[in-house]
C-alpha positions as CSV (number, residue, x, y, z in Angstrom):
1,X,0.0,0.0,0.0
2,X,2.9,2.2,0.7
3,X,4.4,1.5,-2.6
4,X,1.1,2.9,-4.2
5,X,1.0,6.2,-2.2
6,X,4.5,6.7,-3.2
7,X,3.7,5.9,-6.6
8,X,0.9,8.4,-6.6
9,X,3.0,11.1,-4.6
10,X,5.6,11.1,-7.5
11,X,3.4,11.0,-10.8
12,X,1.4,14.0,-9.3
13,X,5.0,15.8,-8.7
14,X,5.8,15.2,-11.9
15,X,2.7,16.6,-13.4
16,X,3.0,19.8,-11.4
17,X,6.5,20.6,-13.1
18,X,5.5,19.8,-16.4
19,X,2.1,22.4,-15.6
20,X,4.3,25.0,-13.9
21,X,7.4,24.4,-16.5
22,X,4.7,25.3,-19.3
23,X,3.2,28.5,-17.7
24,X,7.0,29.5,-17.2
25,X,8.2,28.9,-21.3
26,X,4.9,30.6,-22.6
27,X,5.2,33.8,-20.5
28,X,9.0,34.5,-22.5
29,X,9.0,37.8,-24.4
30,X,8.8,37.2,-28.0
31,X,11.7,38.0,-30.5
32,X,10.4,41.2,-31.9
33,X,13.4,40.6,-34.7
34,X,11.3,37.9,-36.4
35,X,8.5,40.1,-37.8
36,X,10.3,41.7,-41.0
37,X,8.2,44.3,-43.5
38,X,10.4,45.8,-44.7
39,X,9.1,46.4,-48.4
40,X,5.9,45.9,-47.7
41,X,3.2,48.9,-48.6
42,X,2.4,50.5,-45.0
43,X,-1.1,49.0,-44.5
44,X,-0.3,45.9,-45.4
45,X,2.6,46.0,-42.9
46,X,0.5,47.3,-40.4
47,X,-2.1,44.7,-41.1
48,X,0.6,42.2,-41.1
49,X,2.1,43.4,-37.4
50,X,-1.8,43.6,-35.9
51,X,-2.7,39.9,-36.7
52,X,0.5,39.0,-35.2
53,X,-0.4,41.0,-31.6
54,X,2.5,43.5,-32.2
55,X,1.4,47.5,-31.6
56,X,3.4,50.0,-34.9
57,X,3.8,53.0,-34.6
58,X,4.7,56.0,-37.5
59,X,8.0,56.9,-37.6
60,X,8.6,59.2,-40.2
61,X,8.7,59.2,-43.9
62,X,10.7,60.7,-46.6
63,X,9.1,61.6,-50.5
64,X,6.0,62.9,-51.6
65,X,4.5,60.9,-54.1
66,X,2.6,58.1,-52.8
67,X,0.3,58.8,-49.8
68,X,1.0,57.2,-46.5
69,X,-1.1,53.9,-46.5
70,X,1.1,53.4,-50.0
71,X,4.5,53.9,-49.2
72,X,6.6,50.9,-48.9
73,X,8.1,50.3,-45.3
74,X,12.0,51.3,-45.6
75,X,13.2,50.3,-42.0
76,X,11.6,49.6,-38.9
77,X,13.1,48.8,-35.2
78,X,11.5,48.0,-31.8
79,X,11.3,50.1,-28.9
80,X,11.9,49.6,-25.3
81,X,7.9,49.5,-25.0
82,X,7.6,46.2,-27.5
83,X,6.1,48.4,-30.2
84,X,7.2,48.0,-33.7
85,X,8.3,51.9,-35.3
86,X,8.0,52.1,-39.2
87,X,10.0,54.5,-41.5
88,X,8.0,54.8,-44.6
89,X,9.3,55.8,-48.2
90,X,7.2,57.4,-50.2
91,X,9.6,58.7,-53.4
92,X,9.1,58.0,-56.6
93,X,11.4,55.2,-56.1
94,X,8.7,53.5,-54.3
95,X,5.8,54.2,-56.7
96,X,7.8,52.4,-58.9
97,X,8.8,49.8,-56.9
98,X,5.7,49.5,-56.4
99,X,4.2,49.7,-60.0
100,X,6.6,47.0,-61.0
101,X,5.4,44.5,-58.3
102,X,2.0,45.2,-59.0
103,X,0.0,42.6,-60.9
104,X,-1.8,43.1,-64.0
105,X,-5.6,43.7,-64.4
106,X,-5.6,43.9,-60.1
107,X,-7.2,46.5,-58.3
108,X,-5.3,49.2,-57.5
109,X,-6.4,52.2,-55.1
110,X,-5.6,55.8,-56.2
111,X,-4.8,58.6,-54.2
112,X,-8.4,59.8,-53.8
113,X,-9.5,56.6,-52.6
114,X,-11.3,55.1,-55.6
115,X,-10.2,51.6,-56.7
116,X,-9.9,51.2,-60.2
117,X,-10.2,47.6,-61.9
118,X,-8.4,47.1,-65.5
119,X,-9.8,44.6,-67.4
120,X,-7.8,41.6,-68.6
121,X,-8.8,40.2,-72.1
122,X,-9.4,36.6,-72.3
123,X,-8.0,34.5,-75.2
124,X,-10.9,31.7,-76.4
125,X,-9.8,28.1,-75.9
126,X,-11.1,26.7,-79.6
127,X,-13.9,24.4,-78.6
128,X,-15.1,26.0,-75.6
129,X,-18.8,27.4,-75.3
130,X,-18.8,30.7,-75.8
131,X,-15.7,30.9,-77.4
132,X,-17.5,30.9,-80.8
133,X,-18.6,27.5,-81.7
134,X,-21.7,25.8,-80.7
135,X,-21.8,23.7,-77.4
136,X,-21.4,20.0,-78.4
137,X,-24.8,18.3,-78.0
């Protein structure tokens, strides 16, 4: 019977340090270095950061020609708070950057807010309906 209580004694201690050695390992600070981007347009990037639990904050920008929520992150660093600081760059380096990386035919938002769609032609596949030629029957 002693053997048993004993038993019992030490699988319960062992199930209390693997309970407190978890509370202890998820309670660590997270590597703030982890979340890079850099490159990314600044709402996307803040987007990005918020669905990851990390707080940005605007840290200055250089350039003119794209407004804010369009210019591409250029370097960002942490704080002693935990927040995440983003310089922006919003030259015409970066409108172009951004114009290269851009996919035809997506939507694009301008300046003034208005999203503008270009549509992509479509090249018939011979023997497809619609595409010219009756459906088979």
């Amino acid at each position: 019977m002693k053997k048993l209580l004993v038993l019992g004694a030490g699988i319960a201690a062992a199930g209390s340090a693997v309970v407190i050695g978890t509370g202890v390992a998820s309670s660590q600070p997270v590597d703030m270095s982890s979340y890079n981007v850099v490159g990314e347009p600044y709402m996307k990037a803040i987007a990005i950061l918020k669905s990851q639990g990390v707080t940005t904050q605007f840290g200055g920008s250089f350039g003119s020609v794209l407004p804010q929520s369009q210019c591409l992150v250029n370097s960002q660093k942490v704080t002693k708070n935990g927040k995440m600081v983003l310089m922006l760059d919003c030259s015409q380096d970066a409108a172009d950057q951004l114009k290269d990386s851009a996919i035809p035919g997506a939507p694009s938002v301008g300046s003034n807010g208005v999203t503008t769609v270009t549509p992509t032609p479509v090249v018939p596949i011979a023997g497809a309906p619609g595409a010219g030629t009756p459906p088979p029957a």
